[in-house]
C-alpha positions as CSV (number, residue, x, y, z in Angstrom):
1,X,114.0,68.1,48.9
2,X,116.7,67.2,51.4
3,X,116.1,67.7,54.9
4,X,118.2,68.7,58.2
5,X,116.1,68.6,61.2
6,X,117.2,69.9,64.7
7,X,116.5,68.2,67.1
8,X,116.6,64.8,68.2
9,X,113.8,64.2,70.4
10,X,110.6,62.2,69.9
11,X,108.9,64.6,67.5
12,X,112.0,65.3,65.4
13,X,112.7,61.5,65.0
14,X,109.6,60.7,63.8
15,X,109.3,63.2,61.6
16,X,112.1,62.3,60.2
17,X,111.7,58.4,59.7
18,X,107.9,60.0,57.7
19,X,110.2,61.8,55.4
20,X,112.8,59.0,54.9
21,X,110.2,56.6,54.2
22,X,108.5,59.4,52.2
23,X,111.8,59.0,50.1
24,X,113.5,61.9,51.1
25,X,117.0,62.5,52.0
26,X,116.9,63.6,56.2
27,X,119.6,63.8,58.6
28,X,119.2,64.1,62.1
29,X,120.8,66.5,64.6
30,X,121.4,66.5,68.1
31,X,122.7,68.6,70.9
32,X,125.1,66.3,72.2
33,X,127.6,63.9,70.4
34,X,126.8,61.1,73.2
35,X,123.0,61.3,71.8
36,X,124.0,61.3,68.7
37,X,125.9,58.2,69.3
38,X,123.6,56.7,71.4
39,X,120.7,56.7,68.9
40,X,122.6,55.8,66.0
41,X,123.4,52.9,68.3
42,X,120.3,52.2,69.4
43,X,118.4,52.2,66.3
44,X,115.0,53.3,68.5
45,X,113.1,57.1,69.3
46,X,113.4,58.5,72.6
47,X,110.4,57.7,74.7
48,X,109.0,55.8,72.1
49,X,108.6,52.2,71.3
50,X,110.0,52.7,67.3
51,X,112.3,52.0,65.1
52,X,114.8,54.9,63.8
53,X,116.3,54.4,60.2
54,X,117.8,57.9,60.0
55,X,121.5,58.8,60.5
56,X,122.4,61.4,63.3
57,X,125.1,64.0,63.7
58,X,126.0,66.5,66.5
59,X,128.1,68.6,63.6
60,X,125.6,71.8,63.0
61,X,127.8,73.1,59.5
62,X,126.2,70.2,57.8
63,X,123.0,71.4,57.7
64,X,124.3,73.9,54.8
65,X,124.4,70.8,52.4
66,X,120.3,70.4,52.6
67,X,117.5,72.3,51.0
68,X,115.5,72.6,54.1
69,X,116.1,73.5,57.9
70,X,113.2,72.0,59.9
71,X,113.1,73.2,63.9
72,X,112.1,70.4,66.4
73,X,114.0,71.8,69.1
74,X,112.0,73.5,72.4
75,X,111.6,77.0,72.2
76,X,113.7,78.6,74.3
77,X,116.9,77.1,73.2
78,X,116.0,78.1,69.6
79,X,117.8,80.9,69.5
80,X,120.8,79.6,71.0
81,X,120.3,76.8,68.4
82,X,120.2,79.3,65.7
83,X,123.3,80.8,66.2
84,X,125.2,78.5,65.6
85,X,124.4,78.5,62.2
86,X,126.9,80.5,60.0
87,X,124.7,80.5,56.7
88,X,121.5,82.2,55.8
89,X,119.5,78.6,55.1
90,X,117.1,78.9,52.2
91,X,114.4,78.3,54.2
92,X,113.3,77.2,57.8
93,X,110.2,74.9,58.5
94,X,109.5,74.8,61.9
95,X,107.7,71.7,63.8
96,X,108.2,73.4,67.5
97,X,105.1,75.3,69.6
98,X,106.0,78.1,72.0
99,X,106.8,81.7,72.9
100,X,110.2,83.3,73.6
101,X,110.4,84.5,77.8
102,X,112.9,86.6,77.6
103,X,111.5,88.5,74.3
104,X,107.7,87.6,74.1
105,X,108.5,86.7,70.3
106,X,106.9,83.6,68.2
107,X,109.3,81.1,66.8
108,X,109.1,83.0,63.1
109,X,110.4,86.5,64.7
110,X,113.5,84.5,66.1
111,X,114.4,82.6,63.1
112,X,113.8,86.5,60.8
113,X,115.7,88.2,63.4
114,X,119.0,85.5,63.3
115,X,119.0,83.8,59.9
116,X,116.4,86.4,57.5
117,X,115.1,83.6,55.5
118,X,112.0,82.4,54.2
119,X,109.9,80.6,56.8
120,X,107.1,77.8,57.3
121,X,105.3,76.3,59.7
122,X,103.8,72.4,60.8
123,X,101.4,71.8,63.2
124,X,98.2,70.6,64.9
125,X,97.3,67.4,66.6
126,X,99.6,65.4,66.2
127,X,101.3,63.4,69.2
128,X,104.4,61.6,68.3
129,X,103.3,58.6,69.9
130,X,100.5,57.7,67.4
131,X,102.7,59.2,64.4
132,X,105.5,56.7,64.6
133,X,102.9,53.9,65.0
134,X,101.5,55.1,61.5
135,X,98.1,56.3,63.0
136,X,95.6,58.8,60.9
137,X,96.9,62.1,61.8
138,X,96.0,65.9,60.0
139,X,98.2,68.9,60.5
140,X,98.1,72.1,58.6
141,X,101.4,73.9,56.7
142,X,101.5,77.7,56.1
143,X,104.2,80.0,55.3
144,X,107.0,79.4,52.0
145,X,106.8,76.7,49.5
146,X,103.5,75.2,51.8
147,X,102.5,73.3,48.9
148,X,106.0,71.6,48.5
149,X,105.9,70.5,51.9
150,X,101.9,69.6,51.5
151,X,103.4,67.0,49.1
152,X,106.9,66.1,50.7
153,X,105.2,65.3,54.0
154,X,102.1,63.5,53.1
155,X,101.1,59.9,53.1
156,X,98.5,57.5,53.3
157,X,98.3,57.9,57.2
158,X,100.2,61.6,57.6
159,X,97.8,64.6,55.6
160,X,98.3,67.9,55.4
161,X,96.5,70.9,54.8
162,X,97.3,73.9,53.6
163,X,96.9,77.8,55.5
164,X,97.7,81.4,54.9
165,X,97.8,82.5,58.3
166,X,101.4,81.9,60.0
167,X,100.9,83.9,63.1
168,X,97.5,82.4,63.8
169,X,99.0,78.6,63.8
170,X,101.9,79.9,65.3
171,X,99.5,81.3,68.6
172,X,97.6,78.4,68.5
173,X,100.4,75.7,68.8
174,X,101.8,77.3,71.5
175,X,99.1,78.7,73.3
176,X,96.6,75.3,73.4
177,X,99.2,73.8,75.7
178,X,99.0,76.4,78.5
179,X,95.1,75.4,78.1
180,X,96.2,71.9,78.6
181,X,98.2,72.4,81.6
182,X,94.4,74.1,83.2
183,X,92.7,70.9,81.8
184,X,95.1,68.3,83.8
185,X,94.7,70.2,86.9
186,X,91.2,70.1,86.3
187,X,91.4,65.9,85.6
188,X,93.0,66.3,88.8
189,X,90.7,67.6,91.1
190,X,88.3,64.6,90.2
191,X,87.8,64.9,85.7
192,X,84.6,67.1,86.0
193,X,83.3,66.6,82.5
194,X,81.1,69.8,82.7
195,X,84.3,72.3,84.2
196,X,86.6,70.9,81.6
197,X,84.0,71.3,78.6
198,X,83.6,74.9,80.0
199,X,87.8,75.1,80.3
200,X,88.4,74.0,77.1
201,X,86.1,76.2,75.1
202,X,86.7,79.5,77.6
203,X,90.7,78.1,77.1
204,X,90.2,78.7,73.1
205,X,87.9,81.9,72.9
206,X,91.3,83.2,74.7
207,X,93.4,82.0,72.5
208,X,91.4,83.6,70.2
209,X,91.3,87.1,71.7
210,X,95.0,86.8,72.1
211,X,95.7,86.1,68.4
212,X,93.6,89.1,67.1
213,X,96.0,91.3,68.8
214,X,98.4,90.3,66.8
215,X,96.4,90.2,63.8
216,X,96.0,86.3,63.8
217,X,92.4,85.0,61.9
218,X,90.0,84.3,64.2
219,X,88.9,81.4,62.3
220,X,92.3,79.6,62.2
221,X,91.9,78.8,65.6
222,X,88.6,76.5,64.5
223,X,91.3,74.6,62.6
224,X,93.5,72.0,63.1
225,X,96.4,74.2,64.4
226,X,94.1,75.7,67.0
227,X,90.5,73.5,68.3
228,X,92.0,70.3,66.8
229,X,95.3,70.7,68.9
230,X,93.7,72.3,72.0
231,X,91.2,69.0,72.3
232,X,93.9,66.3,71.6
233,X,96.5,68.1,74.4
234,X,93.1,68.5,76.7
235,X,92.7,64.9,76.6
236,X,95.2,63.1,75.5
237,X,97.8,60.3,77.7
238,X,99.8,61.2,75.5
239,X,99.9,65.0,76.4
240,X,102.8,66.0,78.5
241,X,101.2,69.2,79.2
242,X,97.9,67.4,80.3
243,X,99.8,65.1,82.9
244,X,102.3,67.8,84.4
245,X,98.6,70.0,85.4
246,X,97.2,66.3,86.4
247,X,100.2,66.1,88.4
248,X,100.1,69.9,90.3
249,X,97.5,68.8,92.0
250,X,99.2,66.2,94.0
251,X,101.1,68.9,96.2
252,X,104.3,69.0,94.0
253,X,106.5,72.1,93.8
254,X,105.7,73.2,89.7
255,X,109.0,74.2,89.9
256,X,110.5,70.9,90.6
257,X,108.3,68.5,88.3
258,X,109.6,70.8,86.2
259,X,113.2,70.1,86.5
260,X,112.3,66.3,86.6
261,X,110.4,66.2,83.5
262,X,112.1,64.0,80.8
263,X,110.4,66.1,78.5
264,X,110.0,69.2,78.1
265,X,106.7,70.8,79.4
266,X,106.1,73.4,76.6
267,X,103.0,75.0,78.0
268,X,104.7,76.0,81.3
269,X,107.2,78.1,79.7
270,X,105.0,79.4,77.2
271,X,102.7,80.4,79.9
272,X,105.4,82.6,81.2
273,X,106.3,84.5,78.5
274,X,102.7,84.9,77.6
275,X,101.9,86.5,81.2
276,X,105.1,88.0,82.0
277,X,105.6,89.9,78.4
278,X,101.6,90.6,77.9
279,X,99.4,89.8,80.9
280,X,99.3,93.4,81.8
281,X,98.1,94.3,78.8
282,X,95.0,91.4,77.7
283,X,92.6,89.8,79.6
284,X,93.5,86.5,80.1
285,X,92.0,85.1,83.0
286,X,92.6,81.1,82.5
287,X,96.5,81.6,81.4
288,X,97.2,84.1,84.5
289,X,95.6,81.5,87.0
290,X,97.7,79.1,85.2
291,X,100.7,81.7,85.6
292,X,100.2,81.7,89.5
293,X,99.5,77.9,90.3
294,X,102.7,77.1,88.4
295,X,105.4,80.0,89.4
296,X,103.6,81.5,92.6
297,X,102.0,78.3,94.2
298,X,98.6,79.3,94.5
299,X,95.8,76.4,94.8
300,X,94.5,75.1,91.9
301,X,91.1,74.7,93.7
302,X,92.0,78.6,94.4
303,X,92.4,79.3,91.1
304,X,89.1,77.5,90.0
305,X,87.4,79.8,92.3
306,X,88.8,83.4,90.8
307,X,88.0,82.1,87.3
308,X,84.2,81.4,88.9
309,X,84.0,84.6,91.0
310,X,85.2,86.6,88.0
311,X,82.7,89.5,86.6
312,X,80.4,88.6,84.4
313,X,80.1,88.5,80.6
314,X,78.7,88.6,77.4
315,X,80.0,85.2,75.5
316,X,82.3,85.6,72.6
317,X,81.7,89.0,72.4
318,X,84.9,90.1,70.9
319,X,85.0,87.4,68.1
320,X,81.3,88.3,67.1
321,X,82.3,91.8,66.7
322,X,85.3,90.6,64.5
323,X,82.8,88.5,62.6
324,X,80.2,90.8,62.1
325,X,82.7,93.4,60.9
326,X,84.6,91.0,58.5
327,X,82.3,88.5,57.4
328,X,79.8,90.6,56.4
329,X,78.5,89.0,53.1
């Protein structure tokens, strides 16, 4: 299939230099004619030491020549993006991981609500970085013709899995970074192995509570798309989200390492429109404190405390209820 991809930042140009040397037919887009020009110039990925061998435009009407609209754009300008489209696309595959602020809405509710087409989703842990340098990485596909894009996209260092459950991968991409952004500030305060171990597996039983609001499989989050993810953007240099909470502990205003990021910290806006469209209605105590280090300048070492100090409970006693009332046999 033939592939237009928007967005022309590090993820979307090495995705598509994997389906051009897949043998597919991919043209880039980007925001801007000057980056258009510049990395058709250039002949390199932003922010990463690679070659690009893939054409790019800043006209959005071409995209109605190619089989396959792929999002690689950050999430709140998605919509924006969208609308400038004046086709129904045959179908949308989106690469991107967040919420909506100003609506609370996944990624497929925007792209039903502007365009109505068939939809799919690629993710899981899979930092550009290693990616473009041709390193073993596994991500899952779920949603419209995931077995066509099981094929398109794989290789001998890129495989794919496929999933049934869209809104579960969808939760989990986007969710996992706000957990990241709690495991930087946690490497930090000094890298307490034993805090973050506790973060990261507290960080993902609340993803998972989240999800089954929203009718999301529990066990999806034990994938790729949900644990997988969550440990590499826990741990990884590479993860953006990781270094921006690393980084709020050095008595930086959130708001302005924000503004001065190159690239875009995902998990920060995501944690937004997770606590301002829902907060008042789940528990979720690691994503609030999150919430109020980030936009109302409370101490992380603060926060650390609340989450200690917090009532005490049974463990995973929501998903073993789930468990025990669906897995039954």
């Amino acid at each position: 299939m033939r592939y237009f991809i928007l967005g022309a930042g590090s993820w979307g140009c090495t995705i598509a230099q994997l389906l051009k040397e897949n043998g597919h037919d991919v043209l880039l887009w980007a925001h801007t004619n000057e980056l258009a020009q510049k990395l058709n110039t250039s002949k390199t990925m932003p922010h990463i030491d690679a070659n690009l061998d893939v054409y790019v435009t800043s006209d959005i009407s071409i995209g109605k020549e190619f089989d396959v609209i792929v999002i690689a754009t950050p999430t709140q300008f998605i919509r924006n993006v969208l609308k400038m489209i004046d086709y129904k696309p045959s179908i949308v595959l989106n690469l991107s991981k967040g919420i909506e602020i100003a609506t609370g809405k996944r990624i497929s509710e925007i792209v039903h609500e502007i365009l109505g087409c068939e939809y799919a989703i690629l993710s899981g842990p899979s930092h550009a970085e290693e990616v473009a340098k041709k390193l073993p990485t596994a991500v899952v596909v779920a949603g419209s013709n995931a077995e066509v894009f099981q094929k398109e996209f794989s290789n001998e260092y890129f495989r794919v899995y496929t999933h049934d459950d869209v809104t579960g991968i969808e939760l989990a991409g986007a969710l996992k970074n706000v957990i990241a952004i709690a495991a930087g500030i946690v490497d930090g305060l000094g890298g307490w192995d034993n805090a973050k171990a506790a973060l990261i597996t507290r960080g993902l039983y609340e993803m998972i509570k989240f999800g089954m609001h929203f009718d999301a499989n529990p066990l999806t989050f034990m994938g790729l798309a949900g644990l997988g993810d969550l440990v590499v953007t826990c741990n990884s240099k590479h993860s953006r989200n990781r270094r921006y909470g690393e980084m709020l502990t050095k008595e930086f205003d959130p708001i302005n390492l924000l503004q001065a990021s190159k690239e875009v910290v995902e998990g920060a806006y995501t944690c937004k429109a997770i606590i301002e469209n829902y907060g008042h209605k789940f528990d979720l105590p690691i994503m609030k404190e999150v919430y109020e280090v980030i936009y109302n300048k409370k101490s992380p070492l603060e926060s650390i405390k609340s989450l200690m100090n917090r009532t005490l409970k049974v463990e995973m006693e929501e998903v073993k209820k789930w468990l025990e009332k669906n897995l039954k046999d």
